[in-house]
C-alpha positions in Angstrom: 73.5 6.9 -81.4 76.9 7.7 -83.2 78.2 9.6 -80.7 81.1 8.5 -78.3 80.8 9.7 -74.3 83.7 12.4 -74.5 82.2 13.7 -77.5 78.2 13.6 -76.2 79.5 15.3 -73.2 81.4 17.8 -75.0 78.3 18.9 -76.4 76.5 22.5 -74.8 73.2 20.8 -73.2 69.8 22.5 -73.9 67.5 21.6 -71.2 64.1 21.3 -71.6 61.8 20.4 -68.7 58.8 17.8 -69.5 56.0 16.4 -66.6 53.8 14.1 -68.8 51.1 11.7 -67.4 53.4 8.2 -66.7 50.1 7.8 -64.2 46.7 8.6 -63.8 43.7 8.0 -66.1 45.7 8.7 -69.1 49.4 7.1 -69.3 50.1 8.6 -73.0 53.4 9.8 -71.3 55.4 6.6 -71.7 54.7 7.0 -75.2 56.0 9.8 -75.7 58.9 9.8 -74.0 60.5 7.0 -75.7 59.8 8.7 -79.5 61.1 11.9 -78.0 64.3 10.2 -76.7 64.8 8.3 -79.6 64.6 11.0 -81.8 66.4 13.7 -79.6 69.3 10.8 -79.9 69.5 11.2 -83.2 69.5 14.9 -83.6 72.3 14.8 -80.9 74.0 12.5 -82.9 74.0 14.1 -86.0 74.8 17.3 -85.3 73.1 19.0 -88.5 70.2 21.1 -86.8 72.2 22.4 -83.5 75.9 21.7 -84.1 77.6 21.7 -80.7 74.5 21.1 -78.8 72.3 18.3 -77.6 68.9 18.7 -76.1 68.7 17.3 -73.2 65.3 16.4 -71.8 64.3 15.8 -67.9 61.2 13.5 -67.5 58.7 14.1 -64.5 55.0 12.4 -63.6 52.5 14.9 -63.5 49.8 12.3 -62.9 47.4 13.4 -65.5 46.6 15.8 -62.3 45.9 19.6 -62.5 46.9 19.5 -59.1 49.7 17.7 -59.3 51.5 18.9 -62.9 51.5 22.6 -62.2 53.0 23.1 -58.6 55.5 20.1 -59.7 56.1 22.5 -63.0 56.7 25.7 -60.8 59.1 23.9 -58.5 61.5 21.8 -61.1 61.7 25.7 -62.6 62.7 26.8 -59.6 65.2 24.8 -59.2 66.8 24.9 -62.0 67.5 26.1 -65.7 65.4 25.3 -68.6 65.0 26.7 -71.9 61.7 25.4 -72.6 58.9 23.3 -71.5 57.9 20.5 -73.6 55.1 18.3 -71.6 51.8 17.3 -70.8 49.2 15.0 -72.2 46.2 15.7 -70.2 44.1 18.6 -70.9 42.9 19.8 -67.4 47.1 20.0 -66.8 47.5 21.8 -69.9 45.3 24.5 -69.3 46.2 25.0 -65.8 50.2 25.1 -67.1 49.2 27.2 -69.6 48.2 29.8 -67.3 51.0 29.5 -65.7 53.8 29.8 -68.3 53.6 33.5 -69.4 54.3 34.9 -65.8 57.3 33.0 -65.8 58.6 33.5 -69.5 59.3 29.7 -70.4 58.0 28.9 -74.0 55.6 25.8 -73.9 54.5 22.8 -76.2 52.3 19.8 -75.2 52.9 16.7 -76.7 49.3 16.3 -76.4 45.7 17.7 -75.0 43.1 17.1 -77.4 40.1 19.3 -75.6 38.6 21.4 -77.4 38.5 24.7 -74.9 42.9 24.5 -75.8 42.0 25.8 -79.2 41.4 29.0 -77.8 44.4 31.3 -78.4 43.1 34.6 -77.1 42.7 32.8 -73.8 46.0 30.4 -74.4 47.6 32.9 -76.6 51.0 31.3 -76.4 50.1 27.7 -75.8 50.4 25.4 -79.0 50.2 21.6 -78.9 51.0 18.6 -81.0 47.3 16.5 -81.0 44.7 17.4 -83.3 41.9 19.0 -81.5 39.6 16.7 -80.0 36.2 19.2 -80.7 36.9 17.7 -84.9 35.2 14.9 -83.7 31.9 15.9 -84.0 32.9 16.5 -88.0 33.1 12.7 -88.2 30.1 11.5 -86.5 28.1 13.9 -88.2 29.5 12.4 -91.7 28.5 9.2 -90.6 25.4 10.2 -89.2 24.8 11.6 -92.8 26.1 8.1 -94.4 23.9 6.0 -92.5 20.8 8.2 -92.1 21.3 8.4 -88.2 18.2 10.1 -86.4 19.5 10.0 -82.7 22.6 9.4 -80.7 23.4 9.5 -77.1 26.2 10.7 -74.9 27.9 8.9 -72.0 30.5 10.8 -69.9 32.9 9.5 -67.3 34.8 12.0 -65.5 32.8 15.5 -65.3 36.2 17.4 -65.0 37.9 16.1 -67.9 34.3 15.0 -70.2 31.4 17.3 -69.7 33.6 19.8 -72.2 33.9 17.4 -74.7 30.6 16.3 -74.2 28.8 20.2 -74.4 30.6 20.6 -77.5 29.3 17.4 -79.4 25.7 18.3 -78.0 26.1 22.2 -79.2 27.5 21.1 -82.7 24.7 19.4 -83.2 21.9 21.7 -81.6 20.3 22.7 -84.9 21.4 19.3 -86.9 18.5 17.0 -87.6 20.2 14.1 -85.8 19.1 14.0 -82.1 21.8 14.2 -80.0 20.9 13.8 -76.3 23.6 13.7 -73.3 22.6 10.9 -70.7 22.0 11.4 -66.9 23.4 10.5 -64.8 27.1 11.4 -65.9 29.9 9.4 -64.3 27.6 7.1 -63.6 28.3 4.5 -60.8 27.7 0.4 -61.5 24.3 0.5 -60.4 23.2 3.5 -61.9 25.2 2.5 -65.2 23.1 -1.0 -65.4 19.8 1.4 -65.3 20.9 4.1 -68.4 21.8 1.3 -70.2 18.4 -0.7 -69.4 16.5 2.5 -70.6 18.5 2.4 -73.7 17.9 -1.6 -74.6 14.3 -0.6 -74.0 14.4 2.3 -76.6 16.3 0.1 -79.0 19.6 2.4 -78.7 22.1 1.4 -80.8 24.8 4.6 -81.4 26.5 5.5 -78.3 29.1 8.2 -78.0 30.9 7.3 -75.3 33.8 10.1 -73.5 35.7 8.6 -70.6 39.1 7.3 -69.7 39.6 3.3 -70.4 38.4 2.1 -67.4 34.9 3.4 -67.9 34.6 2.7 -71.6 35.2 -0.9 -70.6 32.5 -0.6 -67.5 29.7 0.5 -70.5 30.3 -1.8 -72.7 30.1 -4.9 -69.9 26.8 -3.1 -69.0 25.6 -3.8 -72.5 26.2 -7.0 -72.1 24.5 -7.3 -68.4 21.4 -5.7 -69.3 21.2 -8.1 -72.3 22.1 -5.6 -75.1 23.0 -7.4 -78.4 26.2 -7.3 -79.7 26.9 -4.4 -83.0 26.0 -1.7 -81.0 27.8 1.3 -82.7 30.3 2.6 -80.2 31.5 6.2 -80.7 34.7 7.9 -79.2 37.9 10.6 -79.1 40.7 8.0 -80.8 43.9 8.8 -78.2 42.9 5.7 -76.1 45.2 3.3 -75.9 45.7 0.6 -78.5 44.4 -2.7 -77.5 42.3 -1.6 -74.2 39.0 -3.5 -74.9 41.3 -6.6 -74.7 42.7 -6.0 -71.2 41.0 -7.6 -68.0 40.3 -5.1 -65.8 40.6 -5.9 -62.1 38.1 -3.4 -61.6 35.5 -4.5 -63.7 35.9 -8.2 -63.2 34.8 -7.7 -59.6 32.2 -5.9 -60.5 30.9 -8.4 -63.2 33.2 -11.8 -63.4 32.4 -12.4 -67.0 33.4 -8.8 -68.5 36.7 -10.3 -69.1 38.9 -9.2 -72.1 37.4 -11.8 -74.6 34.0 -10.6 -73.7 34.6 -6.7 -73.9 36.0 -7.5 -77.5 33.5 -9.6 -78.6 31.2 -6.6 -77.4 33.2 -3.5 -78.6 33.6 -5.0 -81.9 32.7 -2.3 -84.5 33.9 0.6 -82.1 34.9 3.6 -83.8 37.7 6.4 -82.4 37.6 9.6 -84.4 41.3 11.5 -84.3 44.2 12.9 -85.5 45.8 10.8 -88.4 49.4 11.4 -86.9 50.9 10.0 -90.0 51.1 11.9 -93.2 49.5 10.5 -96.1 50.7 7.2 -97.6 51.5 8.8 -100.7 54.2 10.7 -98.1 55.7 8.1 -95.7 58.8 7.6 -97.7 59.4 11.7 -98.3 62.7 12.7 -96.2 62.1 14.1 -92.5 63.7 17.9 -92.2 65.4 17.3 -88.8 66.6 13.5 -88.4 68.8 12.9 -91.7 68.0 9.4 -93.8 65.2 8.7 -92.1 61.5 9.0 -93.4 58.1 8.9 -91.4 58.1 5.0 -92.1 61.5 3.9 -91.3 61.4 6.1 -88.3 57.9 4.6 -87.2 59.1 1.4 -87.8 62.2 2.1 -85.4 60.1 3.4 -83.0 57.9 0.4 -82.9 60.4 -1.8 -81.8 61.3 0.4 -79.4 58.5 0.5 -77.8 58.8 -3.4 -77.3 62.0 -3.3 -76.2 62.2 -0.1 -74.6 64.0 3.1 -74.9 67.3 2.8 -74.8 67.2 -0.7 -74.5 65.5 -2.3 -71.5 64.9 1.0 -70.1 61.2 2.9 -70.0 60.1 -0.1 -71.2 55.5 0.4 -71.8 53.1 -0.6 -69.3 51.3 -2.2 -72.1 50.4 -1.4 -75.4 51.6 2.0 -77.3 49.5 4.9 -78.0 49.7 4.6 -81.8 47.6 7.6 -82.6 50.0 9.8 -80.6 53.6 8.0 -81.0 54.8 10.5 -83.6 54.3 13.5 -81.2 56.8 13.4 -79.2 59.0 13.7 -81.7 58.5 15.6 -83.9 58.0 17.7 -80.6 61.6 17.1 -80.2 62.1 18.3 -83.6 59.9 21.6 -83.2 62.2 22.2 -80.3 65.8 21.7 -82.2 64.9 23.9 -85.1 63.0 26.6 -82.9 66.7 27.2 -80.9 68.9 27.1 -83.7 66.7 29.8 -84.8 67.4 31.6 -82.0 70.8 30.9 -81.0 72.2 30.7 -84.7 69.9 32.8 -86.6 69.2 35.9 -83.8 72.5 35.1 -82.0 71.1 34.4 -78.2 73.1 32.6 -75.9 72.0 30.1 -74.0 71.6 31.6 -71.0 69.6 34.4 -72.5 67.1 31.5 -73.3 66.6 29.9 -69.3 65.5 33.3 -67.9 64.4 35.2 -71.2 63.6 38.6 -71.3 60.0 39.7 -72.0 61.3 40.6 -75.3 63.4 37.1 -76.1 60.3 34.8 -74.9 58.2 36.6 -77.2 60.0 36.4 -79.9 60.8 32.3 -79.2 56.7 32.1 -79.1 56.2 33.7 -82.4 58.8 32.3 -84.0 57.5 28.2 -83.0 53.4 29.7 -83.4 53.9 32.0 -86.8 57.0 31.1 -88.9 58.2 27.5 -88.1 57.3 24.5 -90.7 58.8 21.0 -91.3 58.3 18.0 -92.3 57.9 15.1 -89.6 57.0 12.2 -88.7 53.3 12.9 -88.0 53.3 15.1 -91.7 53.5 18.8 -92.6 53.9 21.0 -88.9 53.1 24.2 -88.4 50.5 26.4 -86.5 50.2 29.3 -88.6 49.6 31.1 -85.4 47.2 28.8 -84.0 46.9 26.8 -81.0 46.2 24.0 -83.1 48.2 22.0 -86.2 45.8 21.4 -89.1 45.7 17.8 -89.5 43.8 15.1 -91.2 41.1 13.1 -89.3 41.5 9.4 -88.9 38.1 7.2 -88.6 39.7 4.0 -86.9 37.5 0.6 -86.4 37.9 -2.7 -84.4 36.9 -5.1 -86.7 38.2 -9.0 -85.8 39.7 -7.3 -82.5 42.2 -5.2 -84.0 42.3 -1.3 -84.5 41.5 -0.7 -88.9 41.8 3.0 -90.3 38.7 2.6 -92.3 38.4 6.2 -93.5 39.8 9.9 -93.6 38.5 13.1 -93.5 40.9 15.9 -95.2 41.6 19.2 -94.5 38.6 20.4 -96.0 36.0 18.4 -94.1 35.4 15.7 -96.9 35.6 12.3 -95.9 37.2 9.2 -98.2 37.1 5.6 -98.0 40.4 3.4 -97.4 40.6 1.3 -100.7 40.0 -1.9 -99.6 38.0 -1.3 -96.2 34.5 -1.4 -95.7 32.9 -0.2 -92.0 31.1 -3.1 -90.6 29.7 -4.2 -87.3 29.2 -7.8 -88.0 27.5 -8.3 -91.2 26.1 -5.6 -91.0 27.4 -2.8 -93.1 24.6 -0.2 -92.7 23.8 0.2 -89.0 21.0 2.1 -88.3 20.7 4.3 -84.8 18.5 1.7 -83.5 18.1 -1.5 -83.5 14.3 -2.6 -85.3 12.2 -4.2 -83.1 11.7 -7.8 -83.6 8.1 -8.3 -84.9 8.0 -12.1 -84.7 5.4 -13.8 -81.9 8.0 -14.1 -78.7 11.0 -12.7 -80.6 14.0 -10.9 -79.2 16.9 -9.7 -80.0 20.0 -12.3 -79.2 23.7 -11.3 -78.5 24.8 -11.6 -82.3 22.2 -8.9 -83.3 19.5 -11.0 -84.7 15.9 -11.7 -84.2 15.2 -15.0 -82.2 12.4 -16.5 -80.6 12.5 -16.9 -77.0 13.5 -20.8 -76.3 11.6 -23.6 -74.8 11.2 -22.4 -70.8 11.5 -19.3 -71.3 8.8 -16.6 -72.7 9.2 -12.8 -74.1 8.5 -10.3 -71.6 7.6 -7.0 -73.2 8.8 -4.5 -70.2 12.1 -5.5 -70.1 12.3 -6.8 -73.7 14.2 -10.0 -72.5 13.3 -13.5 -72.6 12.7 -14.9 -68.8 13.1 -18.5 -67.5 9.4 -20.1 -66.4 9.6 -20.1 -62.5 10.5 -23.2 -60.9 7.2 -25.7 -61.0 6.1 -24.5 -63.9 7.4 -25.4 -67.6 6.9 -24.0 -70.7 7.3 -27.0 -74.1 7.1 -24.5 -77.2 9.2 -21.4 -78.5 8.8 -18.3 -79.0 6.3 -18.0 -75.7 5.2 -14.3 -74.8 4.1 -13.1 -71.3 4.2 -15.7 -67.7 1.2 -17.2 -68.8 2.9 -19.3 -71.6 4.1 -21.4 -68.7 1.7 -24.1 -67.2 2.0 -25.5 -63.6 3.6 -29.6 -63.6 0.2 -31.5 -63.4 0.3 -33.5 -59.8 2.4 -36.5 -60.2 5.1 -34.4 -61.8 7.6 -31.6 -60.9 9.9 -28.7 -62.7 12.8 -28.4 -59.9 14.9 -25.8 -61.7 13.9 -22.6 -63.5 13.5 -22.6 -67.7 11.9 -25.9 -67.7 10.7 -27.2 -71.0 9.1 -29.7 -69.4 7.9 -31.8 -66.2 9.3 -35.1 -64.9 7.2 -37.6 -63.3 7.7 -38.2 -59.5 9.3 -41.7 -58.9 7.6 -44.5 -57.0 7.2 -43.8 -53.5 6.5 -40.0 -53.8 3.6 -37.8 -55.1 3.2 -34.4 -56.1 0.0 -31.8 -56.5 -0.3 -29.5 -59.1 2.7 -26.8 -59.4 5.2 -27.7 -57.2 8.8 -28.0 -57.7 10.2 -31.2 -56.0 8.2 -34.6 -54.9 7.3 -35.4 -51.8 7.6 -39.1 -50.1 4.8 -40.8 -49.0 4.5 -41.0 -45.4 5.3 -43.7 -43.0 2.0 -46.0 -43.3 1.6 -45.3 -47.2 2.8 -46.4 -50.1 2.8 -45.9 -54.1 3.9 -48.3 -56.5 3.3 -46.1 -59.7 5.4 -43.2 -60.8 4.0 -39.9 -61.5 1.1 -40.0 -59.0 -1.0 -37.3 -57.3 -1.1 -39.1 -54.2 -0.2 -42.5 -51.7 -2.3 -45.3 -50.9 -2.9 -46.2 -47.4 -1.2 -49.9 -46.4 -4.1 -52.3 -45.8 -4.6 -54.2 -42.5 -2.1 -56.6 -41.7 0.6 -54.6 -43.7 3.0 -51.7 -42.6 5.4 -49.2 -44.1 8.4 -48.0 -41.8 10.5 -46.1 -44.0 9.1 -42.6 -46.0 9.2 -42.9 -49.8 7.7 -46.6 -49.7 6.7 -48.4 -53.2 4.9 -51.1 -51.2 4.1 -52.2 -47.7 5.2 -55.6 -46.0 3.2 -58.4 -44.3 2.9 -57.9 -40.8 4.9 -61.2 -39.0 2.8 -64.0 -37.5 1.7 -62.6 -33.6 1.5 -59.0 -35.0 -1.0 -56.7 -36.5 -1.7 -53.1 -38.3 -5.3 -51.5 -38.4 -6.5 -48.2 -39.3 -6.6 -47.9 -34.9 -3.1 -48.3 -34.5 -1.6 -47.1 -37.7 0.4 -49.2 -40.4 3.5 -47.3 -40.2 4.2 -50.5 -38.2 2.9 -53.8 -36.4 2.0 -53.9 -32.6 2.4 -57.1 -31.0 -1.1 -59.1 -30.4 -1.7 -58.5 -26.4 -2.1 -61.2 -24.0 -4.4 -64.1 -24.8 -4.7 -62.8 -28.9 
């Protein structure tokens, strides 16, 4: 930032190697990438931490792909030199990296992974990672399970690689836990089979969901609750590392699935949702404390930096976001940065390694750059205190975030200790409802239902309450149905003859027009037939034209005079005059 080319280029660089998921069904990469340029710019810059170095960082795709991260991994390190390996977001990449990077000596942080299996460190042992393990949400739903006196929730997993882990943990944390928690079939569910899980769950009254999938999905479950005729307030469950703003995007995918699941609709539905995650951020009480590795600069004014960044991209107009930021994650990738600077002046300055003793390390030097990052290191950054203490994991306070109005609120914490507090100022709500139970009441009202905005309403006029599908369902065409709150197919009457009901959800019958007649029941008029006639609306039947008189035309309201030298009889018809023969 400070620096002039000569004297940037002057500098010793100090590669590090980093495949993050730009693609895939996680993009948290982008995110990361421009807070771990930004602040590798100004560590470079500043010269304090590694003076006559600059880390220099090399940005790859791995896809969010096991398959893809590794063997892309393996060959960049072939290729070249690199003193570390700062990457990934995706957990299935993580662990299979993971694996990986003992064999070949290269010390290794992800800027991300949340699963819960990463936590492991006698099967990771030198694995450590930024996010907050994802398994801690289980801690939160429980505490609002407890708040809200929750008797049963449900699971809904997308992808069975990435979710069913996830998933098992949530269900074994609460094995022995008096709140139900049962994990739907089928998983991953396709449209069709989506549209019946979530009919089983209107008919059971469901109303807390947790729901563990990519974007995508999410957005495909909550446009089923809104096909199947679920109200709105349902209480929507999740990991919190989604994206900010995703129940506002229209998806191509889902639109063509179900036209009106548009962004405005997934809102209006997802209102209430709750993401359970990592704070990120240290405590309020903290934003303005000094960061250790990026001089006059504090979480806040560094956040606030970064933020602008991410609008205009990073540096300017380049790896610009493909949509909104990550916010839960957007301090990683620093600090990352900053784990990275202080763990090689460590070993360069402190233990007096050269450089090139840190690209191909011995047995000896990689161990001791692993326990030096896992055991000793601790600063102050811009997501709070970091350390591991020799975990895989950094302890980190939970963050209970809400949509409320459409927007993203932290509404509560839960500290280090497992006690959760309230925001000053924020109440949890889904609606106006502040105490959501874990399913909805049945409505006990004579043809009642439940309407989209959560309350009870009778069934309108033309329609009636249907008990199987607890739904209110037009009266079929031809029949009508005048009063509310109408239960069962027998609230709607046939049109008497004379009248019709040509459109389903009639609340009433309309009388058949001169000229036409109806029976009982029947959806349309029909015209009188050439020969007949009817001069009175709403009639059951036509009237034969007398003698002497003739109708041409179907749909007559009255017959004409035969002319002089013609006649009409109940012989020859009276759908017109014959000519009088010969001699008559």
């Amino acid at each position: 930032l400070t620096l002039t080319q000569a004297e940037y280029d002057g500098l010793t660089p100090v590669p590090i190697l980093s495949p993050v998921p730009l693609s895939g069904g996680w993009i948290g990469g982008h995110t990361m990438r421009i807070a771990a340029e930004l602040a590798m710019d100004i560590i470079n810059s500043q010269q304090k931490i590694l003076p006559g170095y600059r880390l220099n960082t090399t940005w790859f795709d791995d896809e969010c792909n096991p398959d893809v991260g590794p063997p892309l991994m393996l060959r960049e390190w072939n290729r070249g030199d690199w003193a570390a390996l700062g990457a990934n977001g995706c957990s299935a990449v993580c662990r299979a990296t993971a694996l990986l990077t003992p064999s070949i000596r290269i010390p290794h942080i992800s800027y991300g992974c949340a699963a819960g299996f990463l936590a492991d460190s006698v099967a990771y042992p030198n694995f450590a990672r930024m996010m907050t393990d994802e398994s801690s949400m289980a801690d939160v739903f429980q505490s609002l399970g407890r708040t809200y006196s929750w008797t049963r929730m449900v699971i809904i997993t997308g992808s069975a690689a990435r979710f069913d882990g996830p998933a098992k943990a949530v269900q074994d944390f609460f094995a022995n836990d008096p709140i139900e928690v049962e994990w739907l079939v089928p998983r991953n569910p396709a449209w069709d089979e989506l549209i019946d899980l979530m009919t089983r769950n209107k008919l059971l009254y469901q109303r807390v969901f947790i729901v563990l999938g990519y974007e995508p999905f999410y957005r495909r479950v909550v446009c089923a609750s809104y096909k199947v005729g679920m109200p709105q307030g349902s209480v929507w469950l999740s990991v919190g590392w989604h994206k900010n703003g995703w129940w506002t995007e229209d998806d191509a995918g889902v639109l063509a699935i179900e036209p009106a699941c548009n962004g405005e609709l997934i809102t209006e539905y997802y209102n209430g949702g709750i993401g359970a995650a990592g704070l990120g951020a240290p405590l309020e009480s903290d934003q303005d404390k000094p960061l250790d590795c990026m001089e006059g600069y504090t979480p806040r004014t560094f956040r606030a930096l970064l933020e602008q960044h991410f609008v205009d991209g990073y540096p300017l107009g380049r790896n610009v976001l493909p949509g909104a930021p990550y916010t839960g994650i957007m301090a990683y990738g620093a600090d990352g940065i900053c784990m990275w600077a202080f763990t090689f002046r460590y070993m360069i300055f402190n233990q007096s390694h050269s450089l090139s003793e840190l690209f191909r390390p011995t047995e000896a030097v990689y161990n001791k750059t692993v326990e030096y990052h896992k055991r000793t290191l601790s600063f102050f950054g811009v997501s709070g205190d970091v350390g591991w203490r020799g975990a895989n994991n950094l302890p980190g306070i939970l963050a209970v975030n809400q949509i409320q109005g459409g927007q993203r609120k932290l509404v509560k914490m839960i500290d280090l200790q497992g006690q959760m507090h309230d925001i000053p100022g924020e109440i949890m709500k889904w609606g106006n409802d502040t105490n959501p139970q874990s399913s909805w009441a049945p409505c006990v009202g004579q043809g009642e239902y439940r309407a989209a905005d959560g309350s009870c309403q009778k069934c309108r006029r033309g329609s009636y309450y249907y008990s199987l599908t607890d739904e209110c369902l037009d009266c079929d065409i031809g029949k009508y149905n005048p009063m509310e709150g109408g239960v069962g197919p027998t609230s709607c009457s046939e049109c008497a003859g004379g009248k019709y009901s040509n459109t389903a959800g009639s609340s009433e019958c309309f009388l058949c027009a001169a000229g036409n007649y109806s029976t009982n029941g029947q959806p349309t008029c029909q015209a009188c037939p050439e020969g007949q006639y009817q001069p009175a609306a709403g009639s059951r039947n036509c009237l034969e034209c007398a003698d002497g008189n003739y109708s041409s035309t179907p749909g007559s309201s009255e017959c004409l005079v035969c002319a002089a030298g013609h006649y009409s009889n109940g012989e020859v018809g009276h759908a017109s005059c014959k000519a009088c023969p010969v001699g008559q």
